[in-house]
C-alpha positions, 0 to 999 in steps of 0.5 A: 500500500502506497500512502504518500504521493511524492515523490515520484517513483521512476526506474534507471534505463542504464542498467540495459548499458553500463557494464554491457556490451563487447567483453560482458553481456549484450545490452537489453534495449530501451524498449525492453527496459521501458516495457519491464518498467510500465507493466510492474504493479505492487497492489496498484501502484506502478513505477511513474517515471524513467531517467535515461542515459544519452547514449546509443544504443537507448537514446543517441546524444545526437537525436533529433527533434523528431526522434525525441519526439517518437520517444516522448511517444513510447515512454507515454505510451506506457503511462510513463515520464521521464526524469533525470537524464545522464549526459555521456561525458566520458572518452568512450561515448565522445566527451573528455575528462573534466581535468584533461587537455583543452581538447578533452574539456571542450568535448566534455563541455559539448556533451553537456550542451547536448544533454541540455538541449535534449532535457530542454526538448523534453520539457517542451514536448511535455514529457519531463516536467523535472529532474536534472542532468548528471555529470561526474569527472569523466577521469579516473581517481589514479590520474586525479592523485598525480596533481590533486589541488591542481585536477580540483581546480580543473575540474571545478573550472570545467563544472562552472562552465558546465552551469554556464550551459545548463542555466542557458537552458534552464537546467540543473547539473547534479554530479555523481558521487561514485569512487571511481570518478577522480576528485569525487572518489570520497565524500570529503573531496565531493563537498570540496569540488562542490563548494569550490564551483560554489553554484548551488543553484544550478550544480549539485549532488547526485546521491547514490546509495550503494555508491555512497555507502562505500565512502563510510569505508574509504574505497580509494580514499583511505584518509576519509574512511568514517567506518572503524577499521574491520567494522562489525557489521552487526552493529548498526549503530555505528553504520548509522552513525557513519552515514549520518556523518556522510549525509550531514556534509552532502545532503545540503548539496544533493538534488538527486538520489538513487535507492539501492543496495550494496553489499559493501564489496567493489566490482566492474564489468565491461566499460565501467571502471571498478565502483561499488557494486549494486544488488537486490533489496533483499539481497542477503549480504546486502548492508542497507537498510534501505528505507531507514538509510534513505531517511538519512537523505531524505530528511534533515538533522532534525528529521524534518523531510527537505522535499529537495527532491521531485522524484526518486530512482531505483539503480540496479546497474551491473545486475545479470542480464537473466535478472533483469528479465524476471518480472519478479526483479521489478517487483521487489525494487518496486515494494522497496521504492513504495517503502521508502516514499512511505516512510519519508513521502508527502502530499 
């Protein structure tokens, strides 16, 4: 039973994408991934939106009008919005690094004035009415170690020219807080890249909880590490007391958030670097309890709700192709996502 009406409930396309591919299993596509989406139903309620990655083979950041327009018409077909979209800012789908050469900003930049101009587009046919565009480093943490203060100051640079473009466009960035992502590889460093392109308005946090989670543990970061050394896992007080430490310096920022579940292990698959591995909701090695840790982003100190959010997703990228294809997968993401509105949802 769902009791609240927000936010909204929507589901990733990119899991059909991100670790897929030659080397891995092939991509589902966005058909495929819509249609898994629109016919899920738990006592009634349905999944209400999809975020989407801008990138072939799902929705090409070269589309046209008219083929924004015939995707605006599959995703209504299926009583379905959509919602935030990923711009495809790194090397392999023809952007750069953040904090590379002229040429690699340039193309980073390019990328995100796509995106815009696709997230625009969908607002004006009037199948988005929110969300934002998200972006990350598109650099690994390795080459970011080499000239830390210098690879900050570069990437926060390329970010406030990033907001150039998306205020011409009358779009929000919100940059992806993942250990694999170079000058974004702990929280710490992600409050510090944040306050450092000092754009609230426009350039903000996307929260993830399964990548975020692996902050508390200091994966590629050390120095950051929140969570004791050997950390017992069957004490929750202390998780909760890490991740109220995590939540307390990034909520004020975040303006986009991903359910999800982790079990505290690292993984990667096809492109995608190594990050931190997503599972079911009820995964048994799973370390989040997921509707009570949601809270800790959903609700300030005090735990009064900040609503900073329009809508929120489920991300279960890196999932088996065969489990992905079960409806059962989405029923159970779908009863957890009603969870977590009901707990911490309005009206």
């Amino acid at each position: 039973m769902t009791t609240h009406k927000f936010p909204a409930l929507h589901n990733a396309m990119w899991p059909g994408l991100v670790g897929k591919g030659p080397g891995a299993e092939p991509p589902i596509d966005l058909d495929t991934m819509l249609d898994l989406t629109a016919k899920t139903d738990v006592d009634g309620t349905r999944f209400e939106g999809v975020d989407l990655f801008l990138s072939d083979p799902h929705t090409s950041i070269d589309a046209t009008g008219d083929d924004l327009a015939r995707l605006a018409d599959r995703v209504r077909s299926r009583n379905l919005v959509v919602g935030s979209l990923v711009a495809p800012v790194w090397p392999p789908t023809g952007g750069g690094s953040a904090m590379g050469s002229d040429e690699d900003r340039k193309n980073f930049l390019t990328q995100v004035r796509k995106a815009c101009v696709i997230a625009k587009t969908l607002r004006e046919i009037g199948i988005r009415k929110y969300g934002v565009v998200r972006i990350d480093s598109a650099a690994s943490p390795s080459e970011w170690a080499k000239d830390p203060a210098g690879n900050t100051k570069t990437i926060a640079d390329t970010f406030r020219k990033a907001c150039d473009i998306a205020e011409d466009y009358g779009e929000r960035l919100a940059a992806e807080g993942e250990i694999c992502w170079g000058g974004m590889h702990s929280w710490k460093r992600n409050a510090e890249l944040l306050e450092m392109v000092n754009r609230p308005k426009t350039l903000g946090f996307q929260a993830d909880m399964a990548h975020t989670l692996l902050f508390t543990l200091g994966h590629n970061a050390p120095e950051d590490r929140i969570l004791p050394e050997r950390y017992d896992w069957s004490r929750p007080e202390v998780l909760d007391a890490a991740l109220r430490t995590m939540t307390r310096a990034l909520r004020p920022w975040t303006i986009d958030f991903h359910v999800a579940q982790n079990d505290a292990t690292v993984k990667g698959s096809g492109s995608h670097d190594k990050t931190g591995k997503h599972c079911l909701p009820n995964d048994p090695n799973g370390k989040l309890n997921i509707a009570h840790h949601a809270g800790f982003w959903l609700r300030d100190d005090d735990g009064r709700l900040t609503r900073a959010v329009q809508h929120i997703c489920w991300d279960g990228c890196m999932f088996p192709n065969e489990t992905m294809m079960q409806p059962g997968t989405w029923k159970n993401v779908l009863s957890t996502m009603i969870a977590v509105r009901n707990a911490h949802g309005w009206d």
